[in-house]
C-alpha positions in Angstrom: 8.1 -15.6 9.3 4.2 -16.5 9.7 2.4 -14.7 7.8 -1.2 -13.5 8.9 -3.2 -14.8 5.7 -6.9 -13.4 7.4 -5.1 -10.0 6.7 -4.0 -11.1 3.6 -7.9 -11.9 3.1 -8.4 -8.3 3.9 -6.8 -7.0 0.9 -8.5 -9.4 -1.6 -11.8 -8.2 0.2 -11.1 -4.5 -0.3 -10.2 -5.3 -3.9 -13.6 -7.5 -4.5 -15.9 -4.8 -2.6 -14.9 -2.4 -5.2 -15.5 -4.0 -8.0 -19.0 -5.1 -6.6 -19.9 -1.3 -7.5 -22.5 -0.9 -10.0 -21.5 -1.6 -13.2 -22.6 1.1 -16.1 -24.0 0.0 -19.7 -21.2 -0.3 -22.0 -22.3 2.5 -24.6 -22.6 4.6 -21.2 -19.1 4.1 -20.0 -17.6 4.8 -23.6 -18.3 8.1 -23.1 -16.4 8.7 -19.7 -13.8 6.5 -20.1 -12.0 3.7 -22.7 -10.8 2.4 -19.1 -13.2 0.9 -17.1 -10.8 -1.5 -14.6 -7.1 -1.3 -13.3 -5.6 -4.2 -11.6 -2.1 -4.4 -10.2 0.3 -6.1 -8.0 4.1 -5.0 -7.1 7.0 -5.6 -5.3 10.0 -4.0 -3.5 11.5 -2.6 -0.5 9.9 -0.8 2.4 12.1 2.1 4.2 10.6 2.8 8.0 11.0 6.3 9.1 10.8 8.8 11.5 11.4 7.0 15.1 9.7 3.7 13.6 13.4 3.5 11.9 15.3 4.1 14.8 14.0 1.0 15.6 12.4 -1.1 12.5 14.8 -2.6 9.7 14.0 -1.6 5.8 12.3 -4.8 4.3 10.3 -6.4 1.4 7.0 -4.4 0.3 4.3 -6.0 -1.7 1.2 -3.9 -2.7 -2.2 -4.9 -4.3 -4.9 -2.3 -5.6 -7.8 -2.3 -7.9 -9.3 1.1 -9.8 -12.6 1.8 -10.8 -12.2 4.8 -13.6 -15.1 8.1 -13.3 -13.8 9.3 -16.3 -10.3 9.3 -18.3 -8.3 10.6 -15.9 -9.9 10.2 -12.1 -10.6 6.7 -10.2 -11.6 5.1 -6.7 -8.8 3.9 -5.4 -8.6 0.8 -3.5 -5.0 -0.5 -2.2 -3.6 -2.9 0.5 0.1 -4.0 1.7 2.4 -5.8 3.9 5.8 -4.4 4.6 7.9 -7.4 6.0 10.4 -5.7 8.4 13.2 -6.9 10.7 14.5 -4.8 14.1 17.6 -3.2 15.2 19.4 -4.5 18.1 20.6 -7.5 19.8 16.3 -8.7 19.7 15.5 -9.1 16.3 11.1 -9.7 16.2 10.1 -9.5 12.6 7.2 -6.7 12.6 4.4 -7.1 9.5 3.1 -4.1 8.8 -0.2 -3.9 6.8 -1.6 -0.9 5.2 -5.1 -0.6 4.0 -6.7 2.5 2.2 -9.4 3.9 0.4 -9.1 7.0 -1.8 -8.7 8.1 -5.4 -5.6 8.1 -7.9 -5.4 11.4 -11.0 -3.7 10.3 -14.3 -1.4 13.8 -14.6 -0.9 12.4 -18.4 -3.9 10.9 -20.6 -4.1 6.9 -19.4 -4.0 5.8 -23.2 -0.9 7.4 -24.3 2.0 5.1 -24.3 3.1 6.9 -20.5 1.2 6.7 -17.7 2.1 9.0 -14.8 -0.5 9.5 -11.9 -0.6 10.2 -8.0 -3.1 9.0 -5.6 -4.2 10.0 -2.1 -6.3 8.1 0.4 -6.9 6.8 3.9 -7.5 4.0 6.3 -5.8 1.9 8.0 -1.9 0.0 9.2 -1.4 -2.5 11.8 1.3 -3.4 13.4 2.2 -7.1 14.1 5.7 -8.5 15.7 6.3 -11.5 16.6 7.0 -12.6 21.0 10.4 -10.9 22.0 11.6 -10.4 25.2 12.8 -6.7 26.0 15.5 -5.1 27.5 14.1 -5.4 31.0 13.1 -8.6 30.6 9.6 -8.2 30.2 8.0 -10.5 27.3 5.1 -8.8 24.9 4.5 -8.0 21.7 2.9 -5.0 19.5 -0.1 -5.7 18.1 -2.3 -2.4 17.3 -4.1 -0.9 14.5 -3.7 2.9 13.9 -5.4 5.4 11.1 -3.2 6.0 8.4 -3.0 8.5 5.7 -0.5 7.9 2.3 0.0 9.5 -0.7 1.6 7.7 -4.2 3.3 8.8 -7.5 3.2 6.2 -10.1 5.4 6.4 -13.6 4.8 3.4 -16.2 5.1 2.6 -19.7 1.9 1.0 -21.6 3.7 -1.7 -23.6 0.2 -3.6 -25.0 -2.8 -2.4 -26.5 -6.2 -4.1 -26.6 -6.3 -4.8 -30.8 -9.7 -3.5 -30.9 -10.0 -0.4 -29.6 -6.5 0.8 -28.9 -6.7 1.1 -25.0 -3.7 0.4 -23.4 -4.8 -3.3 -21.4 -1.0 -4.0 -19.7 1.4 -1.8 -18.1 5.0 -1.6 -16.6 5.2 1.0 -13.9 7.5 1.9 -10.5 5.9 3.6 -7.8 6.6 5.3 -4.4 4.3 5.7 -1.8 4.7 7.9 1.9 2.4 6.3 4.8 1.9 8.5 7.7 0.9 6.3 10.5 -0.3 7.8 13.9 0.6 5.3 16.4 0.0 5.3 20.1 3.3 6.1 22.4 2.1 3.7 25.2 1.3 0.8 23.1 4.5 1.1 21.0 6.8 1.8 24.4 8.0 -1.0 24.4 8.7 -2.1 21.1 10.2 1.3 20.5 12.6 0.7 23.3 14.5 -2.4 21.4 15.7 0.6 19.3 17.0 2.7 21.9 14.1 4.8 22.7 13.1 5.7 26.2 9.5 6.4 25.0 7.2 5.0 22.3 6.4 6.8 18.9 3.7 8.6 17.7 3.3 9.8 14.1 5.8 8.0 11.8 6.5 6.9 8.5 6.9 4.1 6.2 7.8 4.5 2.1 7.5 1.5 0.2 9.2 1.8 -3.5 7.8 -0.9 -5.5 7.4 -1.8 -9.2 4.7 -4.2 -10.8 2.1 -4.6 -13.5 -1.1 -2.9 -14.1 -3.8 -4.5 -16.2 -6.4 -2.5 -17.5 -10.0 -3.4 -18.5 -11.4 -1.1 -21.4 
């Protein structure tokens, strides 16, 4: 499977335009926040749903996304991903499927205990990209398209080191589950819909990547 590494660049570029936000004065920050940073990376599988998986195969997720902490318990939010999915059917074009969002995450327990358990919500953006297949009438295409995207995410982790000296927790262990609501075009997806059976394309649908990773934080 090629993989398209200029969207890869995307989500590297998301990630470095937040942290080119202004940075506040160290004895200024102490007061909002003992976490200034979050970084993390993660990995797992991808379940398309709603028509997509009447027609899309469950794949490999893989999710980057940086934080930027307000104060102890409320941070921007900046995340991208690629599904990797396969198709049902006798034509089998793999389909990438990136998500990009902005939005904010909320740390239901405090960050620095030895749990961390949050949920973030956000917006932007999830393209769609197979690869050339030939359809059941014999026509030859391929779906291509960008759609606004909503998602939501619950996190659950274990902080299992501690930055010696001040006590914030600096590396963390965590699964996560995320629910993409995707609002597609029926026209533009007819006819990748139809290697699935469908007789038109889909609109609204849904992807829910479970994934588990690492998250370093930056006191």
């Amino acid at each position: 499977m090629k993989v398209g590494y200029k969207k890869l660049g995307w989500v590297f570029g998301a990630v470095v335009a937040l942290a080119l936000l202004p940075v506040r004065a160290d004895a200024q920050f102490i007061r909002y926040s003992p976490i200034f940073w979050s970084f993390e990376g993660s990995a797992g599988v991808s379940l398309p749903l709603g028509d997509l998986g009447d027609t899309a195969e469950s794949g490999t997720a893989f999710t980057l996304a940086a934080s930027y902490f307000l104060n102890p318990r409320f941070a921007l939010r900046a995340e991208g991903g690629l599904d990797l999915l396969g198709t049902s059917g006798t034509v089998d074009p793999d389909l990438q499927l990136w998500h990009f969002t902005g939005g904010f995450e909320y740390h239901i327990t405090d960050p620095t205990t030895n749990t961390m358990f949050a949920f973030n919500l956000g917006a932007g953006g999830a393209n769609f990209d197979t690869s050339i297949f030939t359809a059941d009438d014999g026509s030859i295409g391929a779906f291509q398209n960008t759609y606004f995207q909503a998602k939501g995410g619950l996190q659950l982790g274990y902080n299992f080191s501690r930055h010696a000296a001040t006590g914030t927790p600096v590396a963390t262990i965590f699964i996560k589950g995320d629910l993409h609501l995707m609002f597609a075009d029926e026209t533009e997806s007819a006819r990748y819909a139809s290697l699935g059976g469908n007789t038109s394309g889909f609109g609204t649908v849904y992807a829910v990547p479970i994934t588990a990773g690492v998250r370093i934080n930056i006191p």
